[in-house]
C-alpha positions as a Markdown table, in Angstrom:
| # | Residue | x | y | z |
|---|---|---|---|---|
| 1 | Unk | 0.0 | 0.0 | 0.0 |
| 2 | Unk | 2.9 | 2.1 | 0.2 |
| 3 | Unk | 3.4 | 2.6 | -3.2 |
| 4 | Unk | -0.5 | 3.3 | -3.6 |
| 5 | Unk | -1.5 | 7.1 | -4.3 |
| 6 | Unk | -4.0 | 9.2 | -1.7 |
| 7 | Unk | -6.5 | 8.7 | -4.2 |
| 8 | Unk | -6.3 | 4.8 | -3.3 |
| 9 | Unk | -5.9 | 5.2 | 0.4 |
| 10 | Unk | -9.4 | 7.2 | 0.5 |
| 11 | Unk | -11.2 | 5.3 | -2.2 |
| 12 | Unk | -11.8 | 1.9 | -3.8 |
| 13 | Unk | -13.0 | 2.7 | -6.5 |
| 14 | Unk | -15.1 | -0.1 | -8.4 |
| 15 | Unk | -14.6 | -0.7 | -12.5 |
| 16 | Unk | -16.4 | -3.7 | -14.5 |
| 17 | Unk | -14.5 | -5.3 | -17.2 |
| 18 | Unk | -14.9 | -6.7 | -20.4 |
| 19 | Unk | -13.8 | -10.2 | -21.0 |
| 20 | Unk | -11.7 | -11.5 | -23.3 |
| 21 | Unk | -12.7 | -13.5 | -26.1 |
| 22 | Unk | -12.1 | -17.8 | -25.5 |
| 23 | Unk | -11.2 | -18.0 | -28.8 |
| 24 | Unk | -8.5 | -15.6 | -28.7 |
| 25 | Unk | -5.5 | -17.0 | -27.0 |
| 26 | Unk | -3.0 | -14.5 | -25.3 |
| 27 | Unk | 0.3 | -15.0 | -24.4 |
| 28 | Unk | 1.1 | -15.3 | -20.4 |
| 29 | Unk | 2.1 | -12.0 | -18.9 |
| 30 | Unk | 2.8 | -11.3 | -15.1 |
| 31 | Unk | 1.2 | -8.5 | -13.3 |
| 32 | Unk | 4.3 | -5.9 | -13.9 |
| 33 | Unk | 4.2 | -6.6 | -17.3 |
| 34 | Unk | 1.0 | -4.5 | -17.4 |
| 35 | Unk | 3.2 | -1.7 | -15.6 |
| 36 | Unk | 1.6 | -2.6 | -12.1 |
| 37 | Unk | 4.0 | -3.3 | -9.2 |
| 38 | Unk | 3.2 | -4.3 | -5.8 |
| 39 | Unk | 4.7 | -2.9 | -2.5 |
| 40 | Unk | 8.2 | -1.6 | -2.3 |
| 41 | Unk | 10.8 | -4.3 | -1.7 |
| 42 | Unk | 13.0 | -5.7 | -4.9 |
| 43 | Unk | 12.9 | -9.0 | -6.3 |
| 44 | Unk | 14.7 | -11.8 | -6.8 |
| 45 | Unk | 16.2 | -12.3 | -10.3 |
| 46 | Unk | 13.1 | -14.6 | -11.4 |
| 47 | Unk | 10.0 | -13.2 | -8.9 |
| 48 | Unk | 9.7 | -16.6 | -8.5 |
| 49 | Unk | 9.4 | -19.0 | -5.3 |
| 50 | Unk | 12.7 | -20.5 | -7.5 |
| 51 | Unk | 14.9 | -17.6 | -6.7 |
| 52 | Unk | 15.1 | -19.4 | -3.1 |
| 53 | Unk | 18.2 | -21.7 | -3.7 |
| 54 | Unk | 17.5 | -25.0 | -4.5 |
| 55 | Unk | 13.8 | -24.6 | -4.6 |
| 56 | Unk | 12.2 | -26.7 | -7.4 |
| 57 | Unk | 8.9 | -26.4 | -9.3 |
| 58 | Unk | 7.3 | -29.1 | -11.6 |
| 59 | Unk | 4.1 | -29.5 | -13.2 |
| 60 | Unk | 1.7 | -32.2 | -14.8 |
| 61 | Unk | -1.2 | -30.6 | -16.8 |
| 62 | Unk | -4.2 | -32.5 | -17.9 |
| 63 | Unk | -6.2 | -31.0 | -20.8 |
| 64 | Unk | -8.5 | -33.8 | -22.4 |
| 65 | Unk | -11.7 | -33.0 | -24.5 |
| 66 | Unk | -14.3 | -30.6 | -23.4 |
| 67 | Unk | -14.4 | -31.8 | -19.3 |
| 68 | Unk | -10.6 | -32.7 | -18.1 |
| 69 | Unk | -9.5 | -29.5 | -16.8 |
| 70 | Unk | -6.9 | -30.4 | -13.9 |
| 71 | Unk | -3.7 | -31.4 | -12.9 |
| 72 | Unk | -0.5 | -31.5 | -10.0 |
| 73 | Unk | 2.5 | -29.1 | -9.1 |
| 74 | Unk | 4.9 | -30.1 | -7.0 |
| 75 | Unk | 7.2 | -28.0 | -5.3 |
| 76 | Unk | 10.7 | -29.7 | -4.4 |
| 77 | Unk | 12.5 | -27.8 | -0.7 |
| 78 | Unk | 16.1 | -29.6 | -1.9 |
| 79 | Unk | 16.1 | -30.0 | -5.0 |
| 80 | Unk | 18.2 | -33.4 | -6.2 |
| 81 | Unk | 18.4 | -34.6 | -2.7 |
| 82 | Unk | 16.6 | -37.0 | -0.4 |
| 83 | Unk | 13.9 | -35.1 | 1.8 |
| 84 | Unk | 13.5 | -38.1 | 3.7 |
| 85 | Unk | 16.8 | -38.2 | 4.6 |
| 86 | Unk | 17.2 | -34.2 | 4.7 |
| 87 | Unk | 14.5 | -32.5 | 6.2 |
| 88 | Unk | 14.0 | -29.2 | 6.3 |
| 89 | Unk | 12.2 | -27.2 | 9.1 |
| 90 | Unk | 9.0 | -26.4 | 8.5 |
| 91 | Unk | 5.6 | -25.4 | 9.9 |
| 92 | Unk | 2.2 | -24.9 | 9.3 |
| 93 | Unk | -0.9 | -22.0 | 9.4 |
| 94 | Unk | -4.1 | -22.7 | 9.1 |
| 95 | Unk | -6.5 | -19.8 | 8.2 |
| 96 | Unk | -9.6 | -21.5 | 7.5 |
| 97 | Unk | -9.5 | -25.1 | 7.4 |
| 98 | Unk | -12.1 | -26.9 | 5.3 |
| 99 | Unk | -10.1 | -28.9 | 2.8 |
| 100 | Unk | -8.1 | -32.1 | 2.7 |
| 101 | Unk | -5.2 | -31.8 | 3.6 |
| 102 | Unk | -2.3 | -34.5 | 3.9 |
| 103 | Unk | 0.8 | -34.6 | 6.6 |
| 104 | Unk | 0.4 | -31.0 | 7.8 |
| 105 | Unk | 0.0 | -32.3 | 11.5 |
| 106 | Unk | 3.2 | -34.0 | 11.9 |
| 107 | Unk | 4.6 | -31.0 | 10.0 |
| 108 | Unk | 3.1 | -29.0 | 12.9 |
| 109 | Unk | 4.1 | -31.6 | 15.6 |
| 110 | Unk | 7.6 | -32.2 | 14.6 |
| 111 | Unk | 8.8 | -28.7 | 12.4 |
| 112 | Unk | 9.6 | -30.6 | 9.9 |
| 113 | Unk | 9.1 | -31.3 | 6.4 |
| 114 | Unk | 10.5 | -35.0 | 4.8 |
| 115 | Unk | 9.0 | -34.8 | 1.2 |
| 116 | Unk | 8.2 | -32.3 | -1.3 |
| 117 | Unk | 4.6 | -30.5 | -1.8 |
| 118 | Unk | 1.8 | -31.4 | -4.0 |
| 119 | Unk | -1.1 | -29.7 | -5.1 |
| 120 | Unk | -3.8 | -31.0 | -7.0 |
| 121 | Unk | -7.8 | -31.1 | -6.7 |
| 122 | Unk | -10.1 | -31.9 | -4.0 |
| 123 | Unk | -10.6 | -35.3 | -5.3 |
| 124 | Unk | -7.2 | -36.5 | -6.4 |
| 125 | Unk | -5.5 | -36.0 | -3.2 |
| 126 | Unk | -5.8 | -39.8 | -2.5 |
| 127 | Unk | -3.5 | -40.8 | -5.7 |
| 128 | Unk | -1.0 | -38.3 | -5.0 |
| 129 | Unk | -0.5 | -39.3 | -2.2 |
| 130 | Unk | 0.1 | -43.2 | -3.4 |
| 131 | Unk | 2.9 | -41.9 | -5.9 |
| 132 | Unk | 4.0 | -40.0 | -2.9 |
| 133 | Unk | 4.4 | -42.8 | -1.1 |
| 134 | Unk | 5.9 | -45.2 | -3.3 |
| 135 | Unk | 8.4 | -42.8 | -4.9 |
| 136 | Unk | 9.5 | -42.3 | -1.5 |
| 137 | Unk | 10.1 | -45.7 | -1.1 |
| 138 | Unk | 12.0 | -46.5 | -3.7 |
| 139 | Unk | 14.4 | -43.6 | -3.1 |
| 140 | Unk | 18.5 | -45.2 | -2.8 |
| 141 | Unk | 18.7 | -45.1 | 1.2 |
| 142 | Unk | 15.3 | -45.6 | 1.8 |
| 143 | Unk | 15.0 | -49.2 | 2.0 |
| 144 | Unk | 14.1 | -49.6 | 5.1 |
| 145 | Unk | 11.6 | -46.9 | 5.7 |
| 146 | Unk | 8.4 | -47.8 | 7.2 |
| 147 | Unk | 6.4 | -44.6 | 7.4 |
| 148 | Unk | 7.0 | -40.9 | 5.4 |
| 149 | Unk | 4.9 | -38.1 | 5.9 |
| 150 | Unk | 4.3 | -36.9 | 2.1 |
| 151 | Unk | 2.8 | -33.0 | 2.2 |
| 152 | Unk | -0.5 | -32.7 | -0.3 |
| 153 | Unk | -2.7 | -29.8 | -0.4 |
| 154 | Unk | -5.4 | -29.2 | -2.7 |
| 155 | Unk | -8.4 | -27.5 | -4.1 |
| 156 | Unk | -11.3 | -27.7 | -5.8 |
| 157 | Unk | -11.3 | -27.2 | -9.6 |
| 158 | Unk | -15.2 | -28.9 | -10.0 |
| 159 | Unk | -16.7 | -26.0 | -12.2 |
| 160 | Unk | -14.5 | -26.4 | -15.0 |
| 161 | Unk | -13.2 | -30.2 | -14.2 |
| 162 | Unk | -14.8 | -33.1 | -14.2 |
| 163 | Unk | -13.7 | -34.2 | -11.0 |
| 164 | Unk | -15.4 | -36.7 | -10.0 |
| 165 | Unk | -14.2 | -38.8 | -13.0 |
| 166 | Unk | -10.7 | -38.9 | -11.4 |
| 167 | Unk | -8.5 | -38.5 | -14.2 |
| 168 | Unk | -5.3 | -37.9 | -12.0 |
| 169 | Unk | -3.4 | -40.7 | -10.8 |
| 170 | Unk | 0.0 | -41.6 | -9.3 |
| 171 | Unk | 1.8 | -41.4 | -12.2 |
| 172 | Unk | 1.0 | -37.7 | -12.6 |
| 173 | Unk | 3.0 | -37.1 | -9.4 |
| 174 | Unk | 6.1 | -38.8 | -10.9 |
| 175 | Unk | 5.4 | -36.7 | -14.4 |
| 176 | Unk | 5.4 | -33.3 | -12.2 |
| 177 | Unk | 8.1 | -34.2 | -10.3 |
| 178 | Unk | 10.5 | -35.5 | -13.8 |
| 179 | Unk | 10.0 | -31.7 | -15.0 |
| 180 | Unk | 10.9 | -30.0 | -11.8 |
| 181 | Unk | 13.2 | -27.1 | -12.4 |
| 182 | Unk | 15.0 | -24.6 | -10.2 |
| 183 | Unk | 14.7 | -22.0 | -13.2 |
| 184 | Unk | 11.5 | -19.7 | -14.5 |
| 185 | Unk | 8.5 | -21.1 | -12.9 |
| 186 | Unk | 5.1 | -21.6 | -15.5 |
| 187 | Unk | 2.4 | -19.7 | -13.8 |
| 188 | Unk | -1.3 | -19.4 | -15.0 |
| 189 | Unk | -3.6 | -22.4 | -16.1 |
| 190 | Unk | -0.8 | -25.3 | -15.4 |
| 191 | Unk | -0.6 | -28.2 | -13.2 |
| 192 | Unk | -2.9 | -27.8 | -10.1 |
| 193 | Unk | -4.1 | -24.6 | -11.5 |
| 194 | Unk | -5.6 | -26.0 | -15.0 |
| 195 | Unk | -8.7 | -25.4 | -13.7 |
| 196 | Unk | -9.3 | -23.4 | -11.0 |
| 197 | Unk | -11.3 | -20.4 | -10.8 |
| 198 | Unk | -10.7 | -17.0 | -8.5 |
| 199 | Unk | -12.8 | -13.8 | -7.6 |
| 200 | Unk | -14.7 | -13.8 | -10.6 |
| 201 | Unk | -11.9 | -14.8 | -13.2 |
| 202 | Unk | -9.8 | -18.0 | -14.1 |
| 203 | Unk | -7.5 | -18.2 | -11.6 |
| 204 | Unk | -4.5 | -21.0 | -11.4 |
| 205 | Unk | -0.7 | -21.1 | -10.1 |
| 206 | Unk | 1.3 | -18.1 | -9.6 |
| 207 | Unk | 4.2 | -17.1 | -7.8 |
| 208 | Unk | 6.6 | -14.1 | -7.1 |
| 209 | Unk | 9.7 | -13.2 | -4.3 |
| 210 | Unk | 11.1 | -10.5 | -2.6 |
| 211 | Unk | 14.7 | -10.0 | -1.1 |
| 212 | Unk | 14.8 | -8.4 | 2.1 |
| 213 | Unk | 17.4 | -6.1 | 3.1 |
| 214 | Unk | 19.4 | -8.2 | 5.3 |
| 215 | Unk | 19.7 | -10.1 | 2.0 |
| 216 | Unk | 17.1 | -12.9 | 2.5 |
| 217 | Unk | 15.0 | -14.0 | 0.0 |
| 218 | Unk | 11.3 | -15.1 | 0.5 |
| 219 | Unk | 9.2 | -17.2 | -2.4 |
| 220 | Unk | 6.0 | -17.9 | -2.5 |
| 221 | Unk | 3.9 | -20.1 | -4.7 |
| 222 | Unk | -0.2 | -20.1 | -4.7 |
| 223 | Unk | -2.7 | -22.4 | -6.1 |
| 224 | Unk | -5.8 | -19.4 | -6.4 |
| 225 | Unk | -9.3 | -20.9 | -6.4 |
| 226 | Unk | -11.3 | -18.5 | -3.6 |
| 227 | Unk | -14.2 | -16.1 | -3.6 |
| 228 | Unk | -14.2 | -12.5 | -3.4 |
| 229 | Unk | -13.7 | -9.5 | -5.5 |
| 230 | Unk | -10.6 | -9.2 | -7.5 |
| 231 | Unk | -8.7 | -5.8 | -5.9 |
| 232 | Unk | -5.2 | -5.1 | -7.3 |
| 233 | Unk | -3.4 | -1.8 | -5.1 |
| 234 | Unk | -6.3 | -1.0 | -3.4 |
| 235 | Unk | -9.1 | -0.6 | -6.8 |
| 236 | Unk | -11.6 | -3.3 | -7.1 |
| 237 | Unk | -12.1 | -4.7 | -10.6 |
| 238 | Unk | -15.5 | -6.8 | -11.1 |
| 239 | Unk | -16.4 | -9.2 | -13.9 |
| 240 | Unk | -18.8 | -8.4 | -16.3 |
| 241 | Unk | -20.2 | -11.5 | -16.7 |
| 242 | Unk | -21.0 | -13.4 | -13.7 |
| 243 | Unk | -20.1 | -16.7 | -15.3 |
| 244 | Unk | -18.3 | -18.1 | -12.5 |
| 245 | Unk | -20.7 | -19.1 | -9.4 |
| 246 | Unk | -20.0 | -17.7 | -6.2 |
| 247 | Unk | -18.4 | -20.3 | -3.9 |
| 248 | Unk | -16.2 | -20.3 | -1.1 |
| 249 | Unk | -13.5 | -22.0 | -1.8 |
| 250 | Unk | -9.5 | -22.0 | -1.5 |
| 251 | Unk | -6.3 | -21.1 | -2.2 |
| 252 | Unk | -3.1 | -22.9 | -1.3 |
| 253 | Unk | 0.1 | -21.2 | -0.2 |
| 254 | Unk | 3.6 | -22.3 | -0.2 |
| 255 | Unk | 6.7 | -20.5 | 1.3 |
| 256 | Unk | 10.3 | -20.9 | 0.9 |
| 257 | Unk | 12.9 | -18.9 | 2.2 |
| 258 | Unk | 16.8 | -19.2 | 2.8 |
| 259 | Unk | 16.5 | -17.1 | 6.3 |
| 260 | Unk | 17.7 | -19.6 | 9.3 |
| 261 | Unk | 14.3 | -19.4 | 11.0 |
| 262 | Unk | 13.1 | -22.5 | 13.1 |
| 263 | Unk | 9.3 | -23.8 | 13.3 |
| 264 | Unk | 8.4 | -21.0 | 15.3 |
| 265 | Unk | 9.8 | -18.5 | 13.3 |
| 266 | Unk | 8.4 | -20.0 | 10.3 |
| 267 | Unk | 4.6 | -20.0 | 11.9 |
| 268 | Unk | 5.3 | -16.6 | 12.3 |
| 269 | Unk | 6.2 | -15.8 | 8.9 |
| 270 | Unk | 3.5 | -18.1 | 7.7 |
| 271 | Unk | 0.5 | -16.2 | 9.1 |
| 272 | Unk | 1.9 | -13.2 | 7.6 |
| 273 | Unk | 0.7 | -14.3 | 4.4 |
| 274 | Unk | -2.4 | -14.3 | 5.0 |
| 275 | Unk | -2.0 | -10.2 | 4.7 |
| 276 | Unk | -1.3 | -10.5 | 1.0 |
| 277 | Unk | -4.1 | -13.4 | 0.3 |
| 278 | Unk | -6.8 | -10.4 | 1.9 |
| 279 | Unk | -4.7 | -7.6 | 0.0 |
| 280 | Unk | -6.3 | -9.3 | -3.3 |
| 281 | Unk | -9.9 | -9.4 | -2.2 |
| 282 | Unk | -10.4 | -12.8 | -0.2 |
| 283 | Unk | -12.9 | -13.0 | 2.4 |
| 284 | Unk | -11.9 | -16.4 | 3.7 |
| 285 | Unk | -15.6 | -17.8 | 3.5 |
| 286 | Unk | -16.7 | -20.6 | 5.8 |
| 287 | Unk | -15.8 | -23.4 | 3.6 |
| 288 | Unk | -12.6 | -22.0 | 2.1 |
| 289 | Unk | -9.9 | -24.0 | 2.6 |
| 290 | Unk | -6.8 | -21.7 | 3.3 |
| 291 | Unk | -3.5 | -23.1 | 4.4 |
| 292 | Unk | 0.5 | -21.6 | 4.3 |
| 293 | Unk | 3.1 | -24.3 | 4.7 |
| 294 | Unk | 6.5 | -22.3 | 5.0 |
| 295 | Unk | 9.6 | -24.3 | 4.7 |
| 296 | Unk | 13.1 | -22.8 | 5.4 |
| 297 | Unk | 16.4 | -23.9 | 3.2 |
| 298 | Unk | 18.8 | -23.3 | 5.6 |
| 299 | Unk | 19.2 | -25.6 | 8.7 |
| 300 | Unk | 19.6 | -23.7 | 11.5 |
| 301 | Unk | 21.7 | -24.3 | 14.8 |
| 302 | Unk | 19.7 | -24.1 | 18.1 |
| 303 | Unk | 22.6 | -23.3 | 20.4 |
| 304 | Unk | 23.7 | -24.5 | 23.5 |
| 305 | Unk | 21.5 | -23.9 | 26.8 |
| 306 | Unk | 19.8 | -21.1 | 27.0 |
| 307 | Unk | 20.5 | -20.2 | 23.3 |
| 308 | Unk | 23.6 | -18.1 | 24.1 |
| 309 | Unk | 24.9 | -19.8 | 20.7 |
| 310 | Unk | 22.8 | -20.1 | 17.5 |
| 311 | Unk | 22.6 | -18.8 | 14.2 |
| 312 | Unk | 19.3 | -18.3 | 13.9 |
| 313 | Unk | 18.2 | -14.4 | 13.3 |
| 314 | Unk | 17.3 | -11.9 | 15.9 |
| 315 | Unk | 13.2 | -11.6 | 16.6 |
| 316 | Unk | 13.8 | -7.5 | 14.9 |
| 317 | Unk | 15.2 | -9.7 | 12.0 |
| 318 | Unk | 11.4 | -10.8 | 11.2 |
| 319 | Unk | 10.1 | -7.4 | 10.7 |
| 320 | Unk | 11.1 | -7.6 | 7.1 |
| 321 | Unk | 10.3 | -11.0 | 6.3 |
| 322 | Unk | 6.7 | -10.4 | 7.4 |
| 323 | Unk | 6.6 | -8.1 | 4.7 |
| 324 | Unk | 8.4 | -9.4 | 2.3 |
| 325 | Unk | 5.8 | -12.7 | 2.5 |
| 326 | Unk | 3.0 | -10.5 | 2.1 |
| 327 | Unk | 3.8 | -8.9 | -0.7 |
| 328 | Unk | 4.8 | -12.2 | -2.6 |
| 329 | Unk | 2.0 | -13.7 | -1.7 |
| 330 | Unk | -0.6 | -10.6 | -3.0 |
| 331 | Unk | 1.9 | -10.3 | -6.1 |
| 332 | Unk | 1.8 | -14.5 | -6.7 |
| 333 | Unk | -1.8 | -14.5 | -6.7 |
| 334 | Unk | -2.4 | -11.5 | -9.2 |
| 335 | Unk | 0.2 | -13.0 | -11.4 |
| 336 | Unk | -1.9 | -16.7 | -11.5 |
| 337 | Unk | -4.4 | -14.7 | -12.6 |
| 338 | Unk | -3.0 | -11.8 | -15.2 |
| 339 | Unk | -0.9 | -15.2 | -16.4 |
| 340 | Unk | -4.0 | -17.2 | -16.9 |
| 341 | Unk | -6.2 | -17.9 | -19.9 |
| 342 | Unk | -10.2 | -17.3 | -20.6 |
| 343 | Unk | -10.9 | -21.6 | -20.5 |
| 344 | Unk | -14.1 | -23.7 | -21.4 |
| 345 | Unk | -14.8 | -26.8 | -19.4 |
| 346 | Unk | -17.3 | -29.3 | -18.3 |
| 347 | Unk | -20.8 | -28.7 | -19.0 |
| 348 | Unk | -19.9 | -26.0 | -20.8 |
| 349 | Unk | -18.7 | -23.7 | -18.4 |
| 350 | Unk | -16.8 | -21.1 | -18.7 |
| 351 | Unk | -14.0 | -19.1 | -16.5 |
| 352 | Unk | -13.4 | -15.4 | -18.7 |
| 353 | Unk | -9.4 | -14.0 | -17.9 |
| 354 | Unk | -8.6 | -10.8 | -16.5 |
| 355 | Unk | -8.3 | -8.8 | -19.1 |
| 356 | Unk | -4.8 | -7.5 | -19.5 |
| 357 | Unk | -5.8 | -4.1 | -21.4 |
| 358 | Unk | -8.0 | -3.2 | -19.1 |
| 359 | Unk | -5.6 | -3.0 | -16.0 |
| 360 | Unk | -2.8 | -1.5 | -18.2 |
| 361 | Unk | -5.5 | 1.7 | -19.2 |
| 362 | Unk | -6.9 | 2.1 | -15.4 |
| 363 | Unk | -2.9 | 1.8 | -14.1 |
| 364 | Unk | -1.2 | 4.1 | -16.6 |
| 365 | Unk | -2.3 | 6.9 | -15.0 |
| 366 | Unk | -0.8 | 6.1 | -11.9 |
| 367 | Unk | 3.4 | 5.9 | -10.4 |
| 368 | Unk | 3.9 | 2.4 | -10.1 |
| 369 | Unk | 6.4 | 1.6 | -7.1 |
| 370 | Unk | 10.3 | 1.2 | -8.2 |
């Protein structure tokens, strides 16, 4: 809000938009490609949950006929290692929880993560969860394992997916996994995101990072599927076609950051996203499923008693962090849905994009933060 003018501090001012045309495909394009920037920290190199070292991000998109409109992205905390064997410390926020999640409670019992993140629908958490499994298994030093804790969040993508036909399976884990990369990360109507919907518009993945000034970086990746009204830097922006149903439901959120922060810390930082995902017009409705699992790359050293030795940063050190996660996280969501395509699906329904020239003419007029 910072970078916001007076004119947005006093007023919210409310613009309905055409849609675009589903028979015109557009090219993907993040939110400050339409000149709009959010809050005032920099970047990383990518804006992308990816510029947190090691971070991977794969997806598995399923696009078949007029009703298959889903899919799974996973994101990988050490990328080319075993998580089993390499946990990272981790922890868990729950902001509203209807939804279905897997493994977040021994997350929140023991601070630690053991296996990378899935997201997929509401339905397909169960088969995931079996490729989970077994991959895990199967993993060189793993022989002998008799329980891992694989992380899968989820929502649900029923109005343009056929989801009760179950079209993913555990092979679409492995598929997601195989095209992990730590580089650019593809936001919009991909993987978990195919065919999601959010306040008003298609929604899907996006993601976006910010480097604090202690030189920390923060990423965050969302899976946007929730109710509300689309606001971008304070202006509300409301469909003109009412096409996609009011319904409560979700949005997933994943942090990553290379700050040595322990579970506590990362609870901390976790809630703070929350600030961004109500930035963008959320209301959290009663049968929203909104969760933030926050990982941290770096292992951290508790100390000796007392904690006269550790390396973990100072409790003033968080200040910027808590921002920095909030304006990823409002930034993440806008770009799943500025990067996201108008798309047809079962019964005919339809979910129209944000259109792009729309928020270029109504932002031109205004100083976009540096």
């Amino acid at each position: 809000m910072k970078s916001c003018t007076l004119f947005f501090l006093l007023t919210l001012a409310s613009c309905g938009l055409p849609t675009d045309s589903a028979s015109e495909p557009r090219p993907p394009q993040r939110l400050r490609d339409l000149g709009v920037t959010i809050g005032s920290m920099r970047t990383g190199p990518r804006n992308s949950i990816t510029d947190v070292s090691d971070v991977a991000v794969g997806h598995e998109t399923l696009v078949e006929g007029r009703n298959v409109r889903t899919g799974v992205t996973v994101i990988v905390p050490q990328f080319g290692k075993n998580t089993y064997r390499n946990p990272v410390p981790a922890a868990v926020f729950t902001a509203n929880g209807y939804g279905k999640a897997v493994g977040f409670t021994q997350v929140v019992e023991l601070g630690e993560l053991e296996s990378p993140i899935a997201l997929t629908n509401t339905l397909s958490v169960a088969p995931i969860m079996a490729g989970m499994v077994g991959h895990a298994l199967e993993m060189r030093g793993n022989e002998n394992v008799r329980s891992v804790n694989v992380v899968v969040g989820e929502t649900n993508d029923g109005w343009l997916n056929d989801i009760r036909k179950r079209s993913v399976n555990p092979e679409h884990f492995l598929r997601a996994l195989a095209n992990a990369t730590t580089g650019d990360v593809e936001e919009g109507c991909v993987g978990a995101g195919t065919g999601t919907t959010c306040l008003g518009f298609k929604g899907g993945i996006g993601t976006s990072s910010r480097v604090t000034p202690g030189g920390w970086t923060v990423g965050v990746l969302v899976q946007t599927n929730f109710d509300g009204v689309l606001t971008i830097r304070g202006r509300e922006f409301h469909p003109a076609e009412a096409a996609v149903p009011d319904e409560d439901g979700s949005c997933m959120i994943v942090v990553a950051t290379d700050a040595p922060v322990d579970p506590h810390g990362l609870e901390r930082i976790a809630k703070r996203a929350v600030l961004g995902l109500a930035r963008t017009g959320s209301n959290m409705a009663n049968g929203s499923g909104d969760y933030i699992i926050a990982f941290s790359t770096r292992r951290y050293s508790p100390g000796r008693a007392g904690n006269r030795v550790s390396n973990l940063i100072p409790l003033d050190a968080y200040t910027p962090i808590f921002a920095a996660v909030a304006e990823a996280t409002e930034e993440a969501i806008l770009n799943s849905m500025t990067s996201a395509t108008t798309t047809k699906g079962v019964d005919g329904n339809r979910a129209a994009a944000v259109p792009h020239d729309h928020i270029r003419s109504v932002f031109s007029h205004f100083q976009s933060a540096p």
